[in-house]
C-alpha positions as CSV (number, residue, x, y, z in Angstrom):
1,X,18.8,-24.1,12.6
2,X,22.0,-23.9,13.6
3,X,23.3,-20.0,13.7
4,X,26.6,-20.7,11.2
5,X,23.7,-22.0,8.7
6,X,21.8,-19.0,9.5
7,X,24.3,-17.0,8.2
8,X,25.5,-19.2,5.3
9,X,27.3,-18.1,2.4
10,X,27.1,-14.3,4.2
11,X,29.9,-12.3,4.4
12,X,30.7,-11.3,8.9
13,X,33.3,-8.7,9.7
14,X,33.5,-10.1,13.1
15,X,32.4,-12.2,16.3
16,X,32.3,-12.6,19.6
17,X,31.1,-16.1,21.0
18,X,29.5,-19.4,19.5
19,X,28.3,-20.1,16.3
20,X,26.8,-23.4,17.1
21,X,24.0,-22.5,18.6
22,X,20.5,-22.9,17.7
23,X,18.1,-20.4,16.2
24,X,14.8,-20.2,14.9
25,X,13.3,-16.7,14.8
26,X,14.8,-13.5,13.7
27,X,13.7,-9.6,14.1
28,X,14.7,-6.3,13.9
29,X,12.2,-5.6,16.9
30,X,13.4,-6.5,20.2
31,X,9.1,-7.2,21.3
32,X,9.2,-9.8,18.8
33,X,12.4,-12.0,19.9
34,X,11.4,-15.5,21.4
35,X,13.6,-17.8,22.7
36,X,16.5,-18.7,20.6
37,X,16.1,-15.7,18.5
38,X,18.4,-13.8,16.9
39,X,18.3,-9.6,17.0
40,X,19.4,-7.4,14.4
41,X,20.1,-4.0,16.2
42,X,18.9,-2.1,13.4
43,X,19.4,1.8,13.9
44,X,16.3,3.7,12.7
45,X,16.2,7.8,11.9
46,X,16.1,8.5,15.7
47,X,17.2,5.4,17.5
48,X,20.1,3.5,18.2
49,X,19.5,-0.2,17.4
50,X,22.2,-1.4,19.7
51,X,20.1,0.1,23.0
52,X,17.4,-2.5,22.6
53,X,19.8,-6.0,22.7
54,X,19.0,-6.0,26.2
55,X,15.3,-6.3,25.8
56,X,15.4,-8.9,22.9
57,X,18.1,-10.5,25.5
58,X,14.7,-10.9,28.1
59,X,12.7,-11.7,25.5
60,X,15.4,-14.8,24.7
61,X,17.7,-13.6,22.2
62,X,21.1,-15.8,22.1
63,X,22.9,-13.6,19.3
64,X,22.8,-10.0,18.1
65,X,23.6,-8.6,15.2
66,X,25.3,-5.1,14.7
67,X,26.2,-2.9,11.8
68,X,29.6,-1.8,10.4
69,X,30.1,1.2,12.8
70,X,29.9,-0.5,16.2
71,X,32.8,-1.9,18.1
72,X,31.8,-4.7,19.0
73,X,34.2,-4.5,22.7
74,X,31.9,-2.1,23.9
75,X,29.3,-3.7,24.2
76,X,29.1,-5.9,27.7
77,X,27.2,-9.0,26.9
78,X,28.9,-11.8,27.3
79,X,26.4,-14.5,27.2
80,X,25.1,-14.2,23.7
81,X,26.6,-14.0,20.4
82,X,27.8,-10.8,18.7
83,X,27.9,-10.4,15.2
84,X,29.3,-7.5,12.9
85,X,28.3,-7.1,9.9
86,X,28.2,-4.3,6.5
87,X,24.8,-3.6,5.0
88,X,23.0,-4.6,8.1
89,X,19.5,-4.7,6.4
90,X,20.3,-6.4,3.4
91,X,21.5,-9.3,5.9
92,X,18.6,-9.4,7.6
93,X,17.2,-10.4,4.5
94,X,19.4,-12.9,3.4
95,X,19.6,-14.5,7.1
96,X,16.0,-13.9,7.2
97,X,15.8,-16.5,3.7
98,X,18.3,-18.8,4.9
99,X,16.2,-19.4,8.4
100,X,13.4,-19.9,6.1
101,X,14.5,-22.5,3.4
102,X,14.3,-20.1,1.1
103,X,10.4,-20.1,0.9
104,X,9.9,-17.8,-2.5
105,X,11.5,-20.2,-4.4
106,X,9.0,-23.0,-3.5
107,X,6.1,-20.8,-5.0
108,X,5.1,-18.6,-7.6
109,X,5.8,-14.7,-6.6
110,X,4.5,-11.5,-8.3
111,X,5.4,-7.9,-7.0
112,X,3.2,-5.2,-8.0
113,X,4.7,-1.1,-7.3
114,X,3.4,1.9,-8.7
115,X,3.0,5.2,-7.2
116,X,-0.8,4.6,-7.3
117,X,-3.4,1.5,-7.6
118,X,-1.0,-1.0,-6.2
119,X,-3.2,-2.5,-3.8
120,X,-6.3,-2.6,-6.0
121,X,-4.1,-4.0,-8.0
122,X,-3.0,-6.9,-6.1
123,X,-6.5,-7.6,-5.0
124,X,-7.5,-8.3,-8.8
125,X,-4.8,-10.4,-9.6
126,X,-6.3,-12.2,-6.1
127,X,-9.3,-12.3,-7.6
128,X,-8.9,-13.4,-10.8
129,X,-6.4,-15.9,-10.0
130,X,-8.9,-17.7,-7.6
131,X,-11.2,-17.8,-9.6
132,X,-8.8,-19.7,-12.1
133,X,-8.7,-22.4,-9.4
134,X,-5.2,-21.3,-7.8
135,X,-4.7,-21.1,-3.8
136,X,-3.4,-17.1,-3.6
137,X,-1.7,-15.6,-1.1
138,X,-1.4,-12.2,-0.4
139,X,1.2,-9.6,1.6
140,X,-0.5,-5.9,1.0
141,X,-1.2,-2.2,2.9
142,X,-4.0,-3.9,4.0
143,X,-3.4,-7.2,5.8
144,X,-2.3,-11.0,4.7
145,X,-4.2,-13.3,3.0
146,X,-4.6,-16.6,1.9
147,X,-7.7,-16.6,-0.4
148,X,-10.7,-14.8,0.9
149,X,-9.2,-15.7,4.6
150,X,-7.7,-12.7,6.4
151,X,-4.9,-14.0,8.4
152,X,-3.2,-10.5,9.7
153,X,-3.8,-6.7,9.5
154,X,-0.6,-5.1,8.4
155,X,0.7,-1.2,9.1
156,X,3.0,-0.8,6.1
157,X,2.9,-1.5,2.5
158,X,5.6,-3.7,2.3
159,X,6.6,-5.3,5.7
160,X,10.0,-5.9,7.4
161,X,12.1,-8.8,5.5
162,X,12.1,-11.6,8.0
163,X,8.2,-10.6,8.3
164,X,7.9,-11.4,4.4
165,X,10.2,-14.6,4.6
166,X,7.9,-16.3,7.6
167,X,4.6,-15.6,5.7
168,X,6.3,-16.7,2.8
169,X,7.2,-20.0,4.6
170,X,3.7,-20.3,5.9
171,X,2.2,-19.8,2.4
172,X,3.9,-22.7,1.7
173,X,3.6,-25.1,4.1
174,X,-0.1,-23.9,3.1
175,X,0.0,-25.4,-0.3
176,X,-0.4,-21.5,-1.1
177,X,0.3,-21.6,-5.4
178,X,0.9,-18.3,-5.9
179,X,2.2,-15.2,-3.7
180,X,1.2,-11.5,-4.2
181,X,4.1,-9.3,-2.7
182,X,2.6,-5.5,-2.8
183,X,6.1,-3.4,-2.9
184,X,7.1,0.1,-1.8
185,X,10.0,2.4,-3.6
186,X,10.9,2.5,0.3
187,X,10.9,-1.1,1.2
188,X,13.6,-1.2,-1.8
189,X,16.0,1.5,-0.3
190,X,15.3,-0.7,3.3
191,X,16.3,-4.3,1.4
192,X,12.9,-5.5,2.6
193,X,12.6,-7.4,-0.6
194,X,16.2,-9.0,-0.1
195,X,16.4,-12.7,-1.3
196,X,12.6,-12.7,-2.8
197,X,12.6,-14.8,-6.1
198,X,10.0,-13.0,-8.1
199,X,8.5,-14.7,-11.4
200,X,6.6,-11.4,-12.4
201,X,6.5,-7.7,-11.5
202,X,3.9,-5.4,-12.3
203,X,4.7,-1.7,-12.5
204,X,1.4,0.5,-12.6
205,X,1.9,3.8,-12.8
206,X,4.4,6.4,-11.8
207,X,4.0,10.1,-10.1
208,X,5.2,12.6,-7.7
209,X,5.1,11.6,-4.2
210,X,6.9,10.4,-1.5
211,X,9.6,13.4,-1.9
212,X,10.6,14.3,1.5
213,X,13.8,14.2,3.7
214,X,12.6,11.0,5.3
215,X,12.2,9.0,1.6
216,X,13.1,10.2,-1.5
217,X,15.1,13.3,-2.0
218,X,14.4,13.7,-6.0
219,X,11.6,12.0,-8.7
220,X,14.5,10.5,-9.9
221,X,15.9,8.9,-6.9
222,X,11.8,7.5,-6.7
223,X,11.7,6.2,-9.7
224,X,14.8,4.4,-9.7
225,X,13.9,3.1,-6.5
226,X,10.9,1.1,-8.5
227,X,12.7,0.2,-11.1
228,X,15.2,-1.8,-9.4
229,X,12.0,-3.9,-8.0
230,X,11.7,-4.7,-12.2
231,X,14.7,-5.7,-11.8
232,X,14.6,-8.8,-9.7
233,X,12.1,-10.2,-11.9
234,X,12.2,-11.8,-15.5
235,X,8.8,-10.5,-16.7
236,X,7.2,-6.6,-16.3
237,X,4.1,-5.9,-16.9
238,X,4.4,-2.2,-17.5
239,X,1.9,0.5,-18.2
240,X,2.7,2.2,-21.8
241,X,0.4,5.2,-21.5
242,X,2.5,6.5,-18.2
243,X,5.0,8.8,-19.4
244,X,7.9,7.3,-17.1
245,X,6.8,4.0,-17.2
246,X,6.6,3.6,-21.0
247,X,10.7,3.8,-20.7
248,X,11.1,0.9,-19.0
249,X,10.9,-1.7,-22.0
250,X,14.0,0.6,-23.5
251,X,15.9,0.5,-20.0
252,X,15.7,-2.6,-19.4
253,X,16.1,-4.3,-23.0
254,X,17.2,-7.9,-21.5
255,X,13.7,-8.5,-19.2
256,X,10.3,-10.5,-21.0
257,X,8.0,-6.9,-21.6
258,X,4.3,-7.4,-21.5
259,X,2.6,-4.2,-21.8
260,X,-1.2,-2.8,-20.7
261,X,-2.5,0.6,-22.6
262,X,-5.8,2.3,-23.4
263,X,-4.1,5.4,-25.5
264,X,-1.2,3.6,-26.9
265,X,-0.7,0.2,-28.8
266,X,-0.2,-2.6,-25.7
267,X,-0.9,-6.0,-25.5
268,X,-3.2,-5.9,-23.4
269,X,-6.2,-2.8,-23.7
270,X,-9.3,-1.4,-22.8
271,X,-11.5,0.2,-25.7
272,X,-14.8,1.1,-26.0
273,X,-15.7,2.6,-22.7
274,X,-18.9,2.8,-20.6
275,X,-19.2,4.5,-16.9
276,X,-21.5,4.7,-14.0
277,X,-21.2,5.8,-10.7
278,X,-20.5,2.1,-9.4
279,X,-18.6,0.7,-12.2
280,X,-16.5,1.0,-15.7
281,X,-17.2,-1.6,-18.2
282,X,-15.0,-1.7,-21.2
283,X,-13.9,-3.8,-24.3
284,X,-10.4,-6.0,-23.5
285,X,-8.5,-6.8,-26.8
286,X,-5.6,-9.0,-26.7
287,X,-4.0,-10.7,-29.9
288,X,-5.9,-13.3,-28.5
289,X,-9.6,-11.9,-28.2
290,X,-11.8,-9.0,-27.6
291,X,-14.6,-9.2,-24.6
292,X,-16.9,-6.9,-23.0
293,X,-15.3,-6.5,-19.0
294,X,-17.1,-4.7,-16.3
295,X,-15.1,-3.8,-12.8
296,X,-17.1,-2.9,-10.4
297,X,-15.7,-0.1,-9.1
298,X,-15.6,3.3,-10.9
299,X,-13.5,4.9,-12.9
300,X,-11.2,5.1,-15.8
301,X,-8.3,5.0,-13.5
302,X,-9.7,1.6,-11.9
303,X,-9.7,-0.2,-16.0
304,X,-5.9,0.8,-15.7
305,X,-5.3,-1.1,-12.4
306,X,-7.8,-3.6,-14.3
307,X,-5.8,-3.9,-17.2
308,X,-2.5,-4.6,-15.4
309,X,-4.0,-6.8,-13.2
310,X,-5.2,-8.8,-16.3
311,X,-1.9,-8.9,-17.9
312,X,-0.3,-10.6,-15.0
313,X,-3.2,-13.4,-14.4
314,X,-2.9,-13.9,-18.0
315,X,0.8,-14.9,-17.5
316,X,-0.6,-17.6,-15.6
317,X,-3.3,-18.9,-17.5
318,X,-6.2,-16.6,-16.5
319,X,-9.1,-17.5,-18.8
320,X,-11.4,-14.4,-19.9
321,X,-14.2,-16.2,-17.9
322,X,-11.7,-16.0,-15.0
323,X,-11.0,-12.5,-15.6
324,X,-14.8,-11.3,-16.0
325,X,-15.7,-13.2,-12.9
326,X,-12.7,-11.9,-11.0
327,X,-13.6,-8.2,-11.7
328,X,-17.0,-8.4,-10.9
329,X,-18.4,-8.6,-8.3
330,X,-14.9,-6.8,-6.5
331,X,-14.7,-5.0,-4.0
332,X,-11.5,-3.4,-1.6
333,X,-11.5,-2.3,1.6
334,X,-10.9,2.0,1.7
335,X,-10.8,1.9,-2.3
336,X,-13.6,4.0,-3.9
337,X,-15.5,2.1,-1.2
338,X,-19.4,3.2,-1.0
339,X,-20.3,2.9,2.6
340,X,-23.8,1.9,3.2
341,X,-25.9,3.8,5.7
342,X,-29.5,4.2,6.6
343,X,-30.3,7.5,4.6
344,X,-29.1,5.9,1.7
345,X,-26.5,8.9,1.1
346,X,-23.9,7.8,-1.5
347,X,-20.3,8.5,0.5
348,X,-17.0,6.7,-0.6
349,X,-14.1,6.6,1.4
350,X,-11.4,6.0,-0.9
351,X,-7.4,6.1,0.1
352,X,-6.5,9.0,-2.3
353,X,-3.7,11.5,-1.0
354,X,-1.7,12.5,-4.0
355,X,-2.5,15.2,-6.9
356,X,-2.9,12.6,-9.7
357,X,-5.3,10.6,-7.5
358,X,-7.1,13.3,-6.0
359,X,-8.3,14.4,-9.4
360,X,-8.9,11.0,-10.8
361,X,-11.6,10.0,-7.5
362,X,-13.5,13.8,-8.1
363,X,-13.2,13.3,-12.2
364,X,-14.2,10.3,-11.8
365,X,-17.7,10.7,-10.1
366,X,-18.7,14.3,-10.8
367,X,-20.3,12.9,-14.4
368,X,-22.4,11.4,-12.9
369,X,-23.8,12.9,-9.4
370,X,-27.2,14.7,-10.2
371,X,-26.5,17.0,-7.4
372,X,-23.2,18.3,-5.4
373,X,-19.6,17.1,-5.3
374,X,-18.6,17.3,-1.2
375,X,-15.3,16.4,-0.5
376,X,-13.8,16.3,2.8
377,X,-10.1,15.9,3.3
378,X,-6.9,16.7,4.3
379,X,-3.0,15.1,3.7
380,X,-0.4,13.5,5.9
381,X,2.3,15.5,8.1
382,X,5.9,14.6,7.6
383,X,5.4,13.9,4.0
384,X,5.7,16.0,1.1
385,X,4.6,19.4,1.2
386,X,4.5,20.8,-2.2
387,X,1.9,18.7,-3.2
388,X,-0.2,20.4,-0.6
389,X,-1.6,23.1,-2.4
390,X,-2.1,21.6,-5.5
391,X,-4.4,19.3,-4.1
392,X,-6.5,22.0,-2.7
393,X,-6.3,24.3,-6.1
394,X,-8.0,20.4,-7.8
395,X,-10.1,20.0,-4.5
396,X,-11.9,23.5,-5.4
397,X,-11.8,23.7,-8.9
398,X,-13.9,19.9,-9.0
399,X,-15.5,19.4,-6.1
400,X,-18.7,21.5,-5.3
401,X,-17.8,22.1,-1.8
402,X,-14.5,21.3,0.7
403,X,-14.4,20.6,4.0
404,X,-11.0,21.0,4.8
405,X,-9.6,18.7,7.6
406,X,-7.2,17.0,9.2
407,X,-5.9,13.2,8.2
408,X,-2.5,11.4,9.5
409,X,-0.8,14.3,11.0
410,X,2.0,12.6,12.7
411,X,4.3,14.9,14.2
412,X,3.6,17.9,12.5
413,X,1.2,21.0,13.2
414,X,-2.0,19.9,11.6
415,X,-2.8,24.3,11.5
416,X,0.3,24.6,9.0
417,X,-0.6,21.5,7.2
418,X,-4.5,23.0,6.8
419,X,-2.9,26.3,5.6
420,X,-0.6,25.0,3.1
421,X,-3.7,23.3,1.3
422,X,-5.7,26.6,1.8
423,X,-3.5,28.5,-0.7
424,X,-4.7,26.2,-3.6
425,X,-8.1,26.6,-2.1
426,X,-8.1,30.3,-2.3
427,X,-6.5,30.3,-6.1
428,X,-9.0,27.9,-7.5
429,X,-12.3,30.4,-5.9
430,X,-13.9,27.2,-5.1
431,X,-16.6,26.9,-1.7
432,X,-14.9,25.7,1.3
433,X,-15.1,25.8,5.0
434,X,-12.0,24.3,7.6
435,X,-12.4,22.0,10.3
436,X,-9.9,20.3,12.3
437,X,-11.4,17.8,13.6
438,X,-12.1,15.2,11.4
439,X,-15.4,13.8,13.0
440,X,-16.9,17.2,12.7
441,X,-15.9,18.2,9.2
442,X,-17.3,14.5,8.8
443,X,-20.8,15.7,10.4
444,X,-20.8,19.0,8.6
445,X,-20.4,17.7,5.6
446,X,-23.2,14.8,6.2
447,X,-25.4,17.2,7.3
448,X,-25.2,19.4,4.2
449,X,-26.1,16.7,2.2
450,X,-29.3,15.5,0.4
451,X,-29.3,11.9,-1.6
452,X,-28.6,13.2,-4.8
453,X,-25.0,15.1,-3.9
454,X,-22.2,12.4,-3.4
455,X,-19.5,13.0,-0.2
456,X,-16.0,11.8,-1.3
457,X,-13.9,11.2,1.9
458,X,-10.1,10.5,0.3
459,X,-7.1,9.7,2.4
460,X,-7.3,7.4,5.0
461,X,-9.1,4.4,3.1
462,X,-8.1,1.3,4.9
463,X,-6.7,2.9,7.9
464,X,-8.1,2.6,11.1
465,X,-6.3,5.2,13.4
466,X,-5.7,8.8,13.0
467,X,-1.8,9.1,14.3
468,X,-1.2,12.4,16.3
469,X,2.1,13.2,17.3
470,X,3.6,10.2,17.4
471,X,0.7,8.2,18.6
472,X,-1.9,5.6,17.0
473,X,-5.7,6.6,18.1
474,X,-8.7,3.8,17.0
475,X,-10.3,5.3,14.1
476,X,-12.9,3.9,11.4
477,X,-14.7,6.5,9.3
478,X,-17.3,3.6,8.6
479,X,-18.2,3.6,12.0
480,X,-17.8,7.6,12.2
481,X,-20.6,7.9,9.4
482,X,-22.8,5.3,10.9
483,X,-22.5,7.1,14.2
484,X,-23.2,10.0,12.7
485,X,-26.3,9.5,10.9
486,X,-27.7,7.4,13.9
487,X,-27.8,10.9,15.5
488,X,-29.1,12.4,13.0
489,X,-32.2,9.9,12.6
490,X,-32.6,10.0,16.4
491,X,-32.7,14.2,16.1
492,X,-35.1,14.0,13.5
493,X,-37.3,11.7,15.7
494,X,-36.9,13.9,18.5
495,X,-38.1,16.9,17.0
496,X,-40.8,15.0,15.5
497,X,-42.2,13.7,18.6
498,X,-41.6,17.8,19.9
499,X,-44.0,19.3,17.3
């Protein structure tokens, strides 16, 4: 495509060079430039996009693209195109659809935000909609999918905007009906979502996090942040029994309102509830019909993210044989997942690292563990640290014992991170020990247990690296508990064969 199509109908303060010139890839990420490819110098909170043209130049660039601020005479490269532009993301975007044809109009598209259960989420609607005979694609925290085929892992919740556009584009040229966009209150304040045609947006839940310098300075600022993602769509599914997201039907009067509930009058609900340790089973009543559902996973919280899912996959004609069989058997990767071992210990990693969800994991399988509640955590550096000790006051008040550890530090002193959570630890009078080292408070805590106690390992759930100053390690608590009780069974053996 030629570059003045790239950037049709887009507003440019100024040029330098040829706009007839061919393009046909686009970044923000100067590794990812191939020939003919056009750069977007994208400052981040540290760098300076503009120092990284030269590399997306070697790696084939023919035009760059620079925000409002830089004059463009200072920068010495003659032999590609220089574009200036205002709102330098929110281009990226648009130039990112225009490159593309435009893909999430050639599809069906459905967002899904919340503060929690948004990737669950987007894994039911996966499921039931398959099962309703639809070819899904998916763009999650987790990776990219089409169907039950994993394409890509992915490191964010939402990716970069040209990212989305190019899987969009290969979703269709799949024959992909349906698209599943998972969407961040951050990849909204970044215009990652720019030009994306939504049908339906699913809002499932709203609660304090992400409050920090580097995302959102008030609750407000957050929760405006995901209602504008309502906003691009016509229809909201939106969760009455959440005290923020119940507004949303009055603050947005003009958008098609289909609501999920369990304590208030919705369309869609859950009554009639019955738990176990591996799944929540519950009555769905729409005007329509009511039907005994079981999700296997557990949890009241998980027959919320049920509920909303259903809503949406109704929208498209989701039978209640669709639905049953969608939900059951499910399963998702670092979300109240039980990981199988040879002791036959039940411990679930699960990805929970905020108060709300915290509680709801421990609330959720204290009822019914016959013995001991061990919990082994810790919480992200450079995020927000007031929910610290509130978390560890809920960590000692449900859980039996804590094993107090370290999780994505990132650049911050893990020490002062530990001792933030400690204070709630202390207040609540609960049993704890503290262990830095995650593989050890891992092994202490597997080595205190016997098969009726249950260790609950929230945080990292799909993640596989611990980041430490800056820096990505390998790291899959899977293979950390396998490893683990291997040695264990080998010790065992040893001093067997000692006696």
């Amino acid at each position: 495509m030629k570059l003045q199509d790239v950037f049709k109908n887009i507003e440019i303060i100024e040029s330098k060079g040829s706009m007839d010139i061919d393009v046909d890839n686009v970044s923000s990420d100067s590794r990812l430039i191939k020939p003919n490819g056009l750069f977007f110098a994208i400052n981040g909170y540290k760098l300076d996009g503009t120092t990284f043209i030269k590399s997306a130049i070697e790696n084939g660039a023919v035009a760059a693209v620079v925000g409002s601020n830089v004059d463009l005479d200072s920068l010495d490269y003659p032999n590609i195109t220089l574009i200036k532009v205002d709102s330098i993301r929110r281009i990226l975007g648009l130039c990112s659809c225009n490159l593309y044809d435009n893909p999430s109009k050639k599809l069906k598209l459905i967002g899904v935000t919340g503060t929690k259960g948004k990737t669950t989420s987007t894994f039911m609607i996966k499921s039931i909609l398959q099962k309703q005979g639809y070819k899904v694609g998916l763009i999650g925290s987790i990776a990219i999918y089409i169907n039950d085929e994993q394409l890509e892992i992915t490191d964010r919740t939402t990716p970069e905007s040209y990212k989305i556009q190019q899987t969009l584009d290969l979703f269709v040229k799949e024959n992909v009906d349906i698209a599943i966009l998972e969407v961040s209150s951050q990849s909204m304040k970044l215009d990652r979502v720019v030009g994306c045609d939504f049908d339906i947006c699913l809002f499932t839940n709203f609660s304090e996090d992400h409050i920090s310098p580097n995302e959102h300075p008030t609750m407000e600022d957050y929760f405006q942040a995901k209602l504008s993602i309502l906003k691009l769509a016509p229809t909201c599914v939106v969760n009455v029994d959440n005290e923020y997201t119940k507004k949303v039907p009055e603050l947005l009067p003009d958008k098609n309102i289909i609501t999920f509930g369990i304590e208030n009058e919705a369309d869609v609900m859950a009554k009639d509830f019955s738990f176990t340790n591996a799944s929540v089973s519950f009555t769905l009543v729409t005007k329509e019909y009511a039907d005994k559902v079981t999700v296997s996973i557990p949890g009241k919280y998980m027959a919320y993210n049920a509920l909303g899912a259903i809503a949406v996959a109704r929208s498209f004609g989701a039978t209640i044989d669709s639905i049953k069989n969608g939900l059951n058997p499910f399963s998702v990767f670092g979300r109240s997942e039980l990981v199988p071992n040879k002791l036959g210990y039940t411990i679930m990693i699960d990805y929970a690292h905020t108060p709300s969800s915290l509680e709801s994991i421990l609330k959720t399988v204290k009822p019914y563990t016959k013995g001991r509640v061990i919990c082994t955590w810790g919480v992200g550096g450079d995020r927000d640290s007031k929910k610290r000790p509130i978390m560890g006051e809920i960590s000692g008040k449900l859980a039996d014992f804590t094993v107090l550890t370290s999780d994505q530090v990132r650049t911050e002193d893990p020490r002062k991170i530990l001792a933030d959570i400690e204070v709630g630890l202390k207040k609540s009078g609960g049993e704890y020990t503290v262990i830095l080292n995650r593989t050890e408070a891992i092994r202490y805590a597997i080595h205190m247990m016997n098969k009726d106690d249950i260790l609950v390992i929230p945080g990292l759930g799909n993640d596989l690296y611990i980041e430490y100053m800056g820096v990505k390690y390998p790291y899959n608590e899977r293979t950390v508990i396998a490893e683990i009780i291997d040695d264990m069974i080998e010790e065992k053996k040893e001093n067997k064969d000692n006696k």
